[in-house]
C-alpha positions as CSV (number, residue, x, y, z in Angstrom):
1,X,34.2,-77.2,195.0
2,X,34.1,-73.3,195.2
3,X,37.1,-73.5,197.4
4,X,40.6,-72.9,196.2
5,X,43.1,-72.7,199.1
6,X,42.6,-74.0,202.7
7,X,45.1,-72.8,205.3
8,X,44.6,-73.7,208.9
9,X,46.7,-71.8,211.4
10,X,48.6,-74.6,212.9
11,X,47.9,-73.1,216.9
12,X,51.9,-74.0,218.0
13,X,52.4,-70.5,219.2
14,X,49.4,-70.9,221.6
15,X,51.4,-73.9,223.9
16,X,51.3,-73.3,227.3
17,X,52.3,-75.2,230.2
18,X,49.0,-76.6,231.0
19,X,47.9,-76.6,227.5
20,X,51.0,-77.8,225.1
21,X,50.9,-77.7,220.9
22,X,53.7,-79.6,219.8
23,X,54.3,-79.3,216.0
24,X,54.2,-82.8,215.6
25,X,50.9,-83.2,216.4
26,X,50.1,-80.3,214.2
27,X,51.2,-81.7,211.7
28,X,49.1,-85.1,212.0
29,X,46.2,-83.2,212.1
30,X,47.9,-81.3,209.0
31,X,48.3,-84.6,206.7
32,X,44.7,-85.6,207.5
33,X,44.0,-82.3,205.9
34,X,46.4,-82.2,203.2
35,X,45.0,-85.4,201.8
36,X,41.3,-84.7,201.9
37,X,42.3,-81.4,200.3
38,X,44.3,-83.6,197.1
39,X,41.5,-85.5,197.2
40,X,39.0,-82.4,196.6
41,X,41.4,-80.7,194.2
42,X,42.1,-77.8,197.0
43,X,45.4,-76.3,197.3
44,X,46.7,-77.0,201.2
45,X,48.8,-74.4,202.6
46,X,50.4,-74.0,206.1
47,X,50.3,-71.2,208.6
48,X,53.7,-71.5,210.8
49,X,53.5,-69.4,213.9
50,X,56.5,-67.4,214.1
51,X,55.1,-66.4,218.3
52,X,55.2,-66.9,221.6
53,X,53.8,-65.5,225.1
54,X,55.6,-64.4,227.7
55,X,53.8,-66.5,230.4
56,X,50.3,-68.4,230.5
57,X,48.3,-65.3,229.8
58,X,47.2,-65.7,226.0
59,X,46.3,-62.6,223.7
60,X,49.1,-60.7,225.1
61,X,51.8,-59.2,223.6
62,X,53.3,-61.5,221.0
63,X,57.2,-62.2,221.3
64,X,59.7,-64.0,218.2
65,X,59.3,-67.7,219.3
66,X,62.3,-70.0,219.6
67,X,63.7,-70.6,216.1
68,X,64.1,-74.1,217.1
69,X,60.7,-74.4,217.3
70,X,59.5,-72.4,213.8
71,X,62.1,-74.7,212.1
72,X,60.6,-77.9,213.5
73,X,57.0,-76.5,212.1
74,X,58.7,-75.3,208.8
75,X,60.2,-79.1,208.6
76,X,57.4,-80.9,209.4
77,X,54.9,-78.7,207.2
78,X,56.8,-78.6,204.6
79,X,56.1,-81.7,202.9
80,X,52.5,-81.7,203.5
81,X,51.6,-78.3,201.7
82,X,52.0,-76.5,198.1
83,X,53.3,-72.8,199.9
84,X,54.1,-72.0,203.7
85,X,53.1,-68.7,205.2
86,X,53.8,-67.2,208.5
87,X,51.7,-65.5,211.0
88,X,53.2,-62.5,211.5
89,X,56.6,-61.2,210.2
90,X,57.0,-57.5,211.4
91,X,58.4,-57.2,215.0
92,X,58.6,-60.9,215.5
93,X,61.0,-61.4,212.9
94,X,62.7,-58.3,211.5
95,X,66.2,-57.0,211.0
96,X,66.7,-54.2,214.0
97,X,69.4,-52.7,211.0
98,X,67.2,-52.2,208.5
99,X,64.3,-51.2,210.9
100,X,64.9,-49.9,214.4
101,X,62.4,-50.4,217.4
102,X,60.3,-52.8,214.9
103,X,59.2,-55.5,217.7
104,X,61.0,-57.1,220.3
105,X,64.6,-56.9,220.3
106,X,64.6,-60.6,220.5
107,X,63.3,-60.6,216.9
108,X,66.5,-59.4,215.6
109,X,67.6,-63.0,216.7
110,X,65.1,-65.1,215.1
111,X,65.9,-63.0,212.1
112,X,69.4,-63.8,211.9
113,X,68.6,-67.6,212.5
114,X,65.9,-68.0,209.8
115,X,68.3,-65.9,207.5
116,X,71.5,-68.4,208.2
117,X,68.8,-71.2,207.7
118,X,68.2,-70.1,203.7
119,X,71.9,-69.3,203.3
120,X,72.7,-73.3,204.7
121,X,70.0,-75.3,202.6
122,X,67.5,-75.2,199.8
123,X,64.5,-72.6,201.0
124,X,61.6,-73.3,203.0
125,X,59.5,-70.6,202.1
126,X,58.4,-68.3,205.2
């Protein structure tokens, strides 16, 4: 097919109030895709947002999103694709410890929470 990997970006971190992505419906369209990539021998990956906007204003800033949110994605995705990836990990989701003023300080948090998440079950991959 001269295609190895598809990878959509699954557009939950772009919700707003007027415009909302839930990650269900991400992942429908995400098992639509998943099976006509089986079907063409493709790998199917899945890009989880790991971030949020302050307000309405998109292409600001990006803040950590909720991690009740990410997991939800990394749940629903996870069964669907071969690997997960995440758009982005420094300052959205980094250790303040091992790396001071990296991103938001709220990203500190979300670290933590995704860390307590691999220590409680098996791994989904980030």
């Amino acid at each position: 097919s001269g295609m190895d990997i598809i990878c959509p970006q699954d557009g939950v971190g772009f919700t707003t109030p007027g415009d909302p992505r839930p990650a269900a419906r991400s992942a429908a369209a995400g098992r639509t895709l998943a099976s006509a990539c089986r079907e063409a021998n493709i790998d199917f990956w899945y890009l989880v947002e790991t971030f949020s906007f302050e307000n309405e204003v998109l292409f600001q800033p990006l803040i950590p999103a909720a991690w009740l949110r990410i997991r939800e994605q990394l749940e629903l995705a996870a069964p669907l694709s071969e690997t997960l990836i995440a758009y982005q990990i420094p300052g959205l989701m980094t250790s303040q410890s091992l790396f001071p003023g990296l991103g938001d300080p709220s990203s500190e948090m979300l670290f933590r929470a995704y860390s307590e998440h691999l220590c409680s079950k098996p791994p989904l991959i980030l």
